[in-house]
C-alpha positions, 0 to 999 in steps of 0.5 A: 686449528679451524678448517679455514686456517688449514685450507689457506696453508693449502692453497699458499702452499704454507708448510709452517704456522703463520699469524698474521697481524697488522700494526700503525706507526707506534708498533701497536696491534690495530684492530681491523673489522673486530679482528685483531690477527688470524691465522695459527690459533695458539699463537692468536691468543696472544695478539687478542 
């Protein structure tokens, strides 16, 4: 887990791992800035 990622569920106030992706109409994962998803890298992987 990177530093940045346990500072934000600090500052949320987040106890559980979270990911945070967005998708378009077709339900497809779009790409934001080089960026697919952030948060909790295990699950990260997998929307790469």
């Amino acid at each position: 887990m990177s530093k940045e990622y346990i500072e934000m569920k600090k500052e949320l106030g987040i106890e559980q791992e979270f990911l945070v992706y967005f998708e378009n109409e077709k339900r497809e994962i779009i790409e934001i800035n080089g960026i697919y998803c952030f948060g909790y890298d295990e699950i990260a992987i997998e929307c790469k």
